[in-house]
TIVO-2410 file (N, C-alpha, C; in nm, 3 decimals):
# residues 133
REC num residu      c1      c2      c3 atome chaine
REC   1      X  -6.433   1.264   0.705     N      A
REC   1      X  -6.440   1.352   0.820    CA      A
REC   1      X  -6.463   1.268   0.946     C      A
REC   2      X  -6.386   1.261   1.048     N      A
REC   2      X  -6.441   1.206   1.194    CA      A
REC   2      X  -6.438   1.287   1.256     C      A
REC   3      X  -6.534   1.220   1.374     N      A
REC   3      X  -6.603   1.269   1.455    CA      A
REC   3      X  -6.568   1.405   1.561     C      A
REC   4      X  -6.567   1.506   1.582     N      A
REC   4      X  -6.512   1.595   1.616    CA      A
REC   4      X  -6.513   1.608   1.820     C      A
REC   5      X  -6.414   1.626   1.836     N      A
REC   5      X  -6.385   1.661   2.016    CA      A
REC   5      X  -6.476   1.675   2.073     C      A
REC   6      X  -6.536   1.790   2.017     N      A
REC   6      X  -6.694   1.742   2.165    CA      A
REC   6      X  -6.775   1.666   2.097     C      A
REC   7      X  -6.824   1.631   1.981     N      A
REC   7      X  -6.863   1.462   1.937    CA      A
REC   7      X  -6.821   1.349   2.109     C      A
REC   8      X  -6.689   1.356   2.075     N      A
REC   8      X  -6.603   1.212   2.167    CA      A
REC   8      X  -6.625   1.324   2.314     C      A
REC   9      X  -6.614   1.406   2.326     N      A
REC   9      X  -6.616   1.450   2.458    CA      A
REC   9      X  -6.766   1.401   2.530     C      A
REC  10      X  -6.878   1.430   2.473     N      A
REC  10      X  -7.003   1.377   2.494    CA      A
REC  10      X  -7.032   1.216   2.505     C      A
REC  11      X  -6.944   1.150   2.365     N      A
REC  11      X  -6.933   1.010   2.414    CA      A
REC  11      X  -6.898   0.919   2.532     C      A
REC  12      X  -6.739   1.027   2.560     N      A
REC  12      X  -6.665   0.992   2.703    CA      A
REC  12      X  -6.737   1.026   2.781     C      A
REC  13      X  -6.858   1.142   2.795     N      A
REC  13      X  -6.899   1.121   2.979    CA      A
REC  13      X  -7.010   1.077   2.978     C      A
REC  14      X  -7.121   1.039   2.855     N      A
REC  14      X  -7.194   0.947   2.890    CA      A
REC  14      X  -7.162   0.796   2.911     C      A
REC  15      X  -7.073   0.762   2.862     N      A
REC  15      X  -7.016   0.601   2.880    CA      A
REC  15      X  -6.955   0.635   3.040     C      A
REC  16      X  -6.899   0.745   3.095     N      A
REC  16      X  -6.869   0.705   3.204    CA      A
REC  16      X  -7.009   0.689   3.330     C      A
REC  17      X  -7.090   0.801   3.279     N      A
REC  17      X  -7.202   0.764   3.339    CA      A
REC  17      X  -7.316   0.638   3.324     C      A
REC  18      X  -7.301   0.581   3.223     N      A
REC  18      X  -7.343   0.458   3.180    CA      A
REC  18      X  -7.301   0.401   3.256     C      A
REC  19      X  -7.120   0.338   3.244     N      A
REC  19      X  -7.061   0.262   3.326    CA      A
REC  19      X  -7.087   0.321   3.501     C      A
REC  20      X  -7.104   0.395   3.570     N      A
REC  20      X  -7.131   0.374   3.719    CA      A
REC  20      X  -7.286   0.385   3.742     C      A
REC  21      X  -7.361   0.311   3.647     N      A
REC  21      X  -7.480   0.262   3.666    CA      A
REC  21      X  -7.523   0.154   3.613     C      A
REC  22      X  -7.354   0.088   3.592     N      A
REC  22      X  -7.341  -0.078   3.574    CA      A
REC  22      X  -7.401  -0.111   3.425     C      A
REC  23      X  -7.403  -0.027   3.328     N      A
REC  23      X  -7.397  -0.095   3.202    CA      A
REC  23      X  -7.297  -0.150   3.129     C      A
REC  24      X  -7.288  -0.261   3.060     N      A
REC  24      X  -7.232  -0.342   3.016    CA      A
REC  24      X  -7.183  -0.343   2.879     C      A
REC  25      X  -7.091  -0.421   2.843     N      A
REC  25      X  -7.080  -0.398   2.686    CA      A
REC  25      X  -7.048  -0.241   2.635     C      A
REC  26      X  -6.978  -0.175   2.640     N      A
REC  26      X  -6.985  -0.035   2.628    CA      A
REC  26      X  -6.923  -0.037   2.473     C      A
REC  27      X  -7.017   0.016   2.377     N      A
REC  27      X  -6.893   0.015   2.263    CA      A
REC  27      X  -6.911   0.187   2.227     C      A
REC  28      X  -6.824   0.262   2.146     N      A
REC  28      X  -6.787   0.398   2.078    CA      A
REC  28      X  -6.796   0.333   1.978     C      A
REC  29      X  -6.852   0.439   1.880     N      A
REC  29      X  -6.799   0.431   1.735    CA      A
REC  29      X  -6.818   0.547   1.642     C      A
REC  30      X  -6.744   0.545   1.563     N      A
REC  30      X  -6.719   0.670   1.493    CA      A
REC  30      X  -6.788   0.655   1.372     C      A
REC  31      X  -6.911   0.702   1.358     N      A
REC  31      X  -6.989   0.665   1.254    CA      A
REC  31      X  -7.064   0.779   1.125     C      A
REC  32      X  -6.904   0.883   1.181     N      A
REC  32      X  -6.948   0.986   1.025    CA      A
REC  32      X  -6.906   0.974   0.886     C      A
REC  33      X  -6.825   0.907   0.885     N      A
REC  33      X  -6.810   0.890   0.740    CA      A
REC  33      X  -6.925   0.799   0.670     C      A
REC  34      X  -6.998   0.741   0.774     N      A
REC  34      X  -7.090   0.644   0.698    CA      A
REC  34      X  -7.251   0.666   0.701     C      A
REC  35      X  -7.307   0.813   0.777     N      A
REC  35      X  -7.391   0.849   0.833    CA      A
REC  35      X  -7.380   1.009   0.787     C      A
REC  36      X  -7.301   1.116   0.810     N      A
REC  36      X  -7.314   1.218   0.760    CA      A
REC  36      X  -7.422   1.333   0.863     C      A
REC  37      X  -7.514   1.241   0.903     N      A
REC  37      X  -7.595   1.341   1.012    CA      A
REC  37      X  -7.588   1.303   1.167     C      A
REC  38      X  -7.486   1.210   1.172     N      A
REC  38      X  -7.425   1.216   1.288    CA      A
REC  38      X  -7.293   1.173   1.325     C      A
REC  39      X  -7.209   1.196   1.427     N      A
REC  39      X  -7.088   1.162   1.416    CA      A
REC  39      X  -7.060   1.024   1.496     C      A
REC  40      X  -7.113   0.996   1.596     N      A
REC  40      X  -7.057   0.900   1.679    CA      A
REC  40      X  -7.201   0.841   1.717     C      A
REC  41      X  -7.162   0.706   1.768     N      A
REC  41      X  -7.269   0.624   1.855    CA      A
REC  41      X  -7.214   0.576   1.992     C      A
REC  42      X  -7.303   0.573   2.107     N      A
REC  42      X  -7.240   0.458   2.217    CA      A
REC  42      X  -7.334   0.366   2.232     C      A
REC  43      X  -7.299   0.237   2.268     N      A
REC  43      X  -7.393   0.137   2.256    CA      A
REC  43      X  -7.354   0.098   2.397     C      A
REC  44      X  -7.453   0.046   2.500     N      A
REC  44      X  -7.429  -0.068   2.641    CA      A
REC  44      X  -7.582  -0.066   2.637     C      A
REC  45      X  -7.539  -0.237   2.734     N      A
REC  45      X  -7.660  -0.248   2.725    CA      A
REC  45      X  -7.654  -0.317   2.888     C      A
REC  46      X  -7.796  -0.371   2.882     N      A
REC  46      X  -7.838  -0.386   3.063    CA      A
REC  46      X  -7.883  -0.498   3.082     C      A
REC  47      X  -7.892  -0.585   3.208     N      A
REC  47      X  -7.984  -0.683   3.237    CA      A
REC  47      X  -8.106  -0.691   3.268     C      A
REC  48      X  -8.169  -0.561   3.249     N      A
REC  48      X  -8.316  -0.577   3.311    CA      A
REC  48      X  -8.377  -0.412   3.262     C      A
REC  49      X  -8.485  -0.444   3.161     N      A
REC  49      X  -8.559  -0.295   3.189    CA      A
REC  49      X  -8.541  -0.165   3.295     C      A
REC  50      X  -8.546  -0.204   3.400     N      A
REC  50      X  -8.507  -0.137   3.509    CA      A
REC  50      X  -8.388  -0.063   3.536     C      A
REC  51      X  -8.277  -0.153   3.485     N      A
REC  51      X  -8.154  -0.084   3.468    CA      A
REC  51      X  -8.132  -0.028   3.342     C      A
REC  52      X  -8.179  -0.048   3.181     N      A
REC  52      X  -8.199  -0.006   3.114    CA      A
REC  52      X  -8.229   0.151   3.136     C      A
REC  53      X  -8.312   0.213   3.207     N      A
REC  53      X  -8.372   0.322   3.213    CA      A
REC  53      X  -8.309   0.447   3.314     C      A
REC  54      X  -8.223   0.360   3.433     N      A
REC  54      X  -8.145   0.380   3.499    CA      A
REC  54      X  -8.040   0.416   3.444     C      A
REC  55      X  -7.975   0.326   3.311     N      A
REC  55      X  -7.826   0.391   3.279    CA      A
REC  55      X  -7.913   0.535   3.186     C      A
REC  56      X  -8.012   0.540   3.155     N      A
REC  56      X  -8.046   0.643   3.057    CA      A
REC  56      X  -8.079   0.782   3.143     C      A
REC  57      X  -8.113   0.746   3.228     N      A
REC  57      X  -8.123   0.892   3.312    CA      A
REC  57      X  -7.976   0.925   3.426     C      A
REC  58      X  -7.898   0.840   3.373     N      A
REC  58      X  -7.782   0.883   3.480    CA      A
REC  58      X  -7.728   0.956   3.317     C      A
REC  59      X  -7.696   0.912   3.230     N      A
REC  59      X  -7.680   0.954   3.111    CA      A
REC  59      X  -7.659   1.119   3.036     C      A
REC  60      X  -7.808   1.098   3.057     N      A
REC  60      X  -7.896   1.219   3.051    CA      A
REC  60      X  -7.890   1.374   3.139     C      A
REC  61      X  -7.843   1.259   3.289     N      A
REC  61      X  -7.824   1.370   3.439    CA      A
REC  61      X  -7.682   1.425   3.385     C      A
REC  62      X  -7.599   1.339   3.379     N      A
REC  62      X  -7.407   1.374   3.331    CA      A
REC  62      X  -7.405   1.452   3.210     C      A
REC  63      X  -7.514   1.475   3.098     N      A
REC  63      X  -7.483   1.541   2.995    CA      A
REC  63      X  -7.555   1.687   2.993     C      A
REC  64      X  -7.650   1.667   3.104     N      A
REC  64      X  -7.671   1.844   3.165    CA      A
REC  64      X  -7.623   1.909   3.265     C      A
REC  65      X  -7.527   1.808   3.325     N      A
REC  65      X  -7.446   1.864   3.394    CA      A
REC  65      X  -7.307   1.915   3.353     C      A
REC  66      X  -7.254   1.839   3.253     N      A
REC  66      X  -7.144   1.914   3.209    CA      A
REC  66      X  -7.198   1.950   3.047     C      A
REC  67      X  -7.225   1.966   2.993     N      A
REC  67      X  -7.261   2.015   2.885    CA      A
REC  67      X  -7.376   2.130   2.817     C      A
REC  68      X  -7.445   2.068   2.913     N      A
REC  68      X  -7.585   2.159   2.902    CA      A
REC  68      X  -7.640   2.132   2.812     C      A
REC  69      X  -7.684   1.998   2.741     N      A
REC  69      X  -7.742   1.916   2.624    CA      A
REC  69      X  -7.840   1.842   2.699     C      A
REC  70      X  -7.971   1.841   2.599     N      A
REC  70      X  -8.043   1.766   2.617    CA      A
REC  70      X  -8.120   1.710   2.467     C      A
REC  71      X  -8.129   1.570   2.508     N      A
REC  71      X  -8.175   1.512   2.378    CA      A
REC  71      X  -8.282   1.556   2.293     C      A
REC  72      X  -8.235   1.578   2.152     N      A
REC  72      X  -8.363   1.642   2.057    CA      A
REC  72      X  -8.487   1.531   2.058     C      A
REC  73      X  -8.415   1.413   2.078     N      A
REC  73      X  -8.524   1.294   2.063    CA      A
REC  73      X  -8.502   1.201   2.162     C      A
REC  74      X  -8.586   1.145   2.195     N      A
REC  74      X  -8.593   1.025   2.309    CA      A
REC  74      X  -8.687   0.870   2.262     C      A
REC  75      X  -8.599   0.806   2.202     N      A
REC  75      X  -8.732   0.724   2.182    CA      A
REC  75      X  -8.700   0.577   2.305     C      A
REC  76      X  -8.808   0.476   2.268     N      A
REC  76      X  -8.817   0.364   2.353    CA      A
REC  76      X  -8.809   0.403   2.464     C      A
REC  77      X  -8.839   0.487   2.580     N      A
REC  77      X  -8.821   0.494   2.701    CA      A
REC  77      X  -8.918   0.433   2.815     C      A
REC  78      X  -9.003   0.410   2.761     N      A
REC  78      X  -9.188   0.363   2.817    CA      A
REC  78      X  -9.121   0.170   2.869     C      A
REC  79      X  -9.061   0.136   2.692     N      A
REC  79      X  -9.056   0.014   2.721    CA      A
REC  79      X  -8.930  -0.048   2.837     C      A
REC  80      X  -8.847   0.062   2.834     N      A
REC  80      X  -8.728   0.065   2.868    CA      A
REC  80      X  -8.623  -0.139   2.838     C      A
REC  81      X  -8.659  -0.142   2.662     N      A
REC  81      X  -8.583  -0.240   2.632    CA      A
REC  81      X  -8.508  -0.173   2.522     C      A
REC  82      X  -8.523  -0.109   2.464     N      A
REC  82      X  -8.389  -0.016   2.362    CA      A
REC  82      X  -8.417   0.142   2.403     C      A
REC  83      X  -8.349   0.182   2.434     N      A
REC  83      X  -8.390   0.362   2.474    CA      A
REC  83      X  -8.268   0.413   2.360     C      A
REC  84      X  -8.288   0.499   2.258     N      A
REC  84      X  -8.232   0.566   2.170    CA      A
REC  84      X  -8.250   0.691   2.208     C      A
REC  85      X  -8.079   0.793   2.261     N      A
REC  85      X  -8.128   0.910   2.297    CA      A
REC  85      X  -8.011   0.979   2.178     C      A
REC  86      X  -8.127   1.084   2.119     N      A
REC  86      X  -8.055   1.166   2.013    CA      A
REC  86      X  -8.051   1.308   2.013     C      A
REC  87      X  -7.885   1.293   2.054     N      A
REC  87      X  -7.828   1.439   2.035    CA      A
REC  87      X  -7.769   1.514   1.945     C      A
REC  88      X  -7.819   1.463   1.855     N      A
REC  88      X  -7.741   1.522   1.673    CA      A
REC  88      X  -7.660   1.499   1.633     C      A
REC  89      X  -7.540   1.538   1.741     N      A
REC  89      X  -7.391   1.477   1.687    CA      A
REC  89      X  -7.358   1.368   1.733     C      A
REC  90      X  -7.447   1.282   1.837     N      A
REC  90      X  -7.404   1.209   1.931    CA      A
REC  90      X  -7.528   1.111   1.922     C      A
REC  91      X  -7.535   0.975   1.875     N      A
REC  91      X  -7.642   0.897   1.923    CA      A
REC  91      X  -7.638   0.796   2.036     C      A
REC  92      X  -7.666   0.792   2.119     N      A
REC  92      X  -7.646   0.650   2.200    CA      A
REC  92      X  -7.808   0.586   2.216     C      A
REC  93      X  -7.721   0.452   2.229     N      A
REC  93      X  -7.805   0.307   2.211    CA      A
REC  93      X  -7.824   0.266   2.363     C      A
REC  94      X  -7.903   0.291   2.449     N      A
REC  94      X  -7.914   0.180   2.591    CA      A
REC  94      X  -8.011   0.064   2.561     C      A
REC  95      X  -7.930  -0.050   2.560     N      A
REC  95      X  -8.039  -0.216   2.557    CA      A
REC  95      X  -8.017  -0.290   2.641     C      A
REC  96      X  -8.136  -0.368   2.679     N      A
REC  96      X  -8.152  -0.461   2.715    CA      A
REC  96      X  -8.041  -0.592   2.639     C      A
REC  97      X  -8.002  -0.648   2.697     N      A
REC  97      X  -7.860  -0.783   2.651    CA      A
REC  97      X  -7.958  -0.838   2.570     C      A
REC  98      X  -8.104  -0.882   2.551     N      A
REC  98      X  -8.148  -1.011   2.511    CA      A
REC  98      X  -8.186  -0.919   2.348     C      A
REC  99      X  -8.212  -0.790   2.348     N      A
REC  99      X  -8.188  -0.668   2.244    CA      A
REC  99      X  -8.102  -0.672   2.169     C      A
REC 100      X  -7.970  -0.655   2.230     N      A
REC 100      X  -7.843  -0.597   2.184    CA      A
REC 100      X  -7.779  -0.750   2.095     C      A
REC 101      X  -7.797  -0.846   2.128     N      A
REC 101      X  -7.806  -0.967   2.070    CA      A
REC 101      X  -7.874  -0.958   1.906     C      A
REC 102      X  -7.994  -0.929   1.995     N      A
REC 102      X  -8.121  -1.001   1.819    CA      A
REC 102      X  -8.070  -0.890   1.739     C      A
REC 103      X  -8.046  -0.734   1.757     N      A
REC 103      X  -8.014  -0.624   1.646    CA      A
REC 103      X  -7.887  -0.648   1.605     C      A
REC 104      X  -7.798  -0.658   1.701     N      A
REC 104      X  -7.635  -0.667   1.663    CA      A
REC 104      X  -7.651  -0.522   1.618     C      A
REC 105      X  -7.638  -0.417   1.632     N      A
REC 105      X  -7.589  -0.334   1.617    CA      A
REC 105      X  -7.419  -0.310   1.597     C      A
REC 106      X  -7.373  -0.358   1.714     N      A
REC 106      X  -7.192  -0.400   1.673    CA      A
REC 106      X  -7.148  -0.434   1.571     C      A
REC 107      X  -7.238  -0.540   1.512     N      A
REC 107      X  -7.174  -0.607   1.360    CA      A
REC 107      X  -7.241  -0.529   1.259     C      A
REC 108      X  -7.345  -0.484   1.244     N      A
REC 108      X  -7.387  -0.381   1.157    CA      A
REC 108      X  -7.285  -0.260   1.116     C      A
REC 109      X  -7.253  -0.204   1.207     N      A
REC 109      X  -7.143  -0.067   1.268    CA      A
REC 109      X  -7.010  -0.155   1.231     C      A
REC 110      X  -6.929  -0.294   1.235     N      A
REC 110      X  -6.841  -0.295   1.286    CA      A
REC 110      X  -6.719  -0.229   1.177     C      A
REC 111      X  -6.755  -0.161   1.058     N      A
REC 111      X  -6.649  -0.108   0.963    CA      A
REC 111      X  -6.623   0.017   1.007     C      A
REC 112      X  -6.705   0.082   1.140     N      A
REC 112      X  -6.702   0.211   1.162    CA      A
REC 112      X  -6.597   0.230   1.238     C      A
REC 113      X  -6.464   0.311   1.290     N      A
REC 113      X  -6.356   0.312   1.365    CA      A
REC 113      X  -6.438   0.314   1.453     C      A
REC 114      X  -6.380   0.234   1.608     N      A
REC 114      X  -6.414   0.257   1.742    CA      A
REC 114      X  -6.298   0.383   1.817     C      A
REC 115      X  -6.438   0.461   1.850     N      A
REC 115      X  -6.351   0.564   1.977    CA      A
REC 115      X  -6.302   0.485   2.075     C      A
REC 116      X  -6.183   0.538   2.151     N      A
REC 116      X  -6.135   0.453   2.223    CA      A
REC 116      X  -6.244   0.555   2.365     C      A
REC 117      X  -6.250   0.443   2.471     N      A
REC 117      X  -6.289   0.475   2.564    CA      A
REC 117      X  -6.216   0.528   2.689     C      A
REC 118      X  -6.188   0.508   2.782     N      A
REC 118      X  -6.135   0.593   2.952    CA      A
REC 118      X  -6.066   0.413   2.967     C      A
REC 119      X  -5.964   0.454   3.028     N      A
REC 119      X  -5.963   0.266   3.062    CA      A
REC 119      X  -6.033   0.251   3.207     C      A
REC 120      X  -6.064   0.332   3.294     N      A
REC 120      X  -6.163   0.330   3.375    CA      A
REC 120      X  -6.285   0.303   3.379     C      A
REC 121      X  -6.402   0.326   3.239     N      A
REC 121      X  -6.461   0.305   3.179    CA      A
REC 121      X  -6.464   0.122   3.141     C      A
REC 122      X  -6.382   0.117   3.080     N      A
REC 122      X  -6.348   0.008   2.976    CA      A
REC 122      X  -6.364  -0.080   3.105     C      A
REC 123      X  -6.270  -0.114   3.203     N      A
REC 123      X  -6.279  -0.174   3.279    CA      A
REC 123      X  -6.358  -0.203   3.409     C      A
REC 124      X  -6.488  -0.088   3.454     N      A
REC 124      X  -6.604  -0.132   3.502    CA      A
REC 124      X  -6.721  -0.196   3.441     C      A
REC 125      X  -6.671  -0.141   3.327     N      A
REC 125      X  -6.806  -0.230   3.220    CA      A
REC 125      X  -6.775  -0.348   3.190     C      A
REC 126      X  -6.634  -0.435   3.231     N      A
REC 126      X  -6.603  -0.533   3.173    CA      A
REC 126      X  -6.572  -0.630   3.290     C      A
REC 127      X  -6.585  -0.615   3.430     N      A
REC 127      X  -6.568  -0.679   3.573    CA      A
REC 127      X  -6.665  -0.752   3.582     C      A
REC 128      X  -6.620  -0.870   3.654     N      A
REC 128      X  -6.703  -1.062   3.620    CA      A
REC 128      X  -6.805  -0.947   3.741     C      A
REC 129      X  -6.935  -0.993   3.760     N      A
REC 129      X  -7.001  -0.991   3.838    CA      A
REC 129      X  -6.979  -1.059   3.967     C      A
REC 130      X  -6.964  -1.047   4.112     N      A
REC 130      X  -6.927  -1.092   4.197    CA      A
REC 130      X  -7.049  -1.144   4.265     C      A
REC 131      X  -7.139  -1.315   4.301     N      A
REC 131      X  -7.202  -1.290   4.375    CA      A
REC 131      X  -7.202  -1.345   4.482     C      A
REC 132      X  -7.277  -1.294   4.579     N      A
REC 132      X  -7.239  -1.323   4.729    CA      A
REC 132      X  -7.265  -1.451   4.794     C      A
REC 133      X  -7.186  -1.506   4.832     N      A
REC 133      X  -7.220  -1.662   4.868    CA      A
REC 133      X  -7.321  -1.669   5.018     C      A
***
């Protein structure tokens, strides 16, 4: 069984809200055939606690605004270095880079099909950092 339309519909607008609050690394994945009590994951992660917590409440803002969902569970948010927000059908991962490294979550997951993302998406999360001379 994969992951069902509003599963990926929820995926697509938190990754877009992720991505215009500059999180990085954005991955989908389709993780019901291997999980059963949920369908999908999004994983990005951040350079700094600060932004960590930032992509989680822009997240959070985009999924009560078009959906009218709010997470059954919230964990790590205090530390703001892994924030796990769980919406039943939908889990997403916000980390810290120096995080998303030591768990690998990606390679754990990586037999799971990846949702494809927005190429709008795909490609703010993936732009060299520009800095100002």
């Amino acid at each position: 069984m994969a992951a069902t339309e509003h599963s990926i519909s929820i995926i697509r607008t938190a990754a877009h809200a992720a991505a215009d609050k500059l999180a990085e690394n954005l991955v989908a994945l389709d993780v019901s055939e291997r999980m059963g009590i949920t369908d999908a994951f999004l994983i990005a992660s951040a350079e700094s606690e600060r932004q960590v917590n930032a992509i989680v409440d822009g997240i959070e803002e985009a999924l009560i605004e078009k959906f009218d969902v709010r997470p059954v569970r919230r964990e790590g948010r205090g530390l703001g270095r892994w924030v796990l927000l769980d919406y039943v059908d939908v889990v997403i991962h916000v980390q810290h880079q120096e995080d998303r490294v030591f768990y690998a979550l990606d390679r754990l997951w990586s037999d799971c099909p990846a949702i494809e993302l927005p190429a709008e998406v795909r490609a703010s999360a993936s732009e060299e950092k520009v800095v100002p001379e």
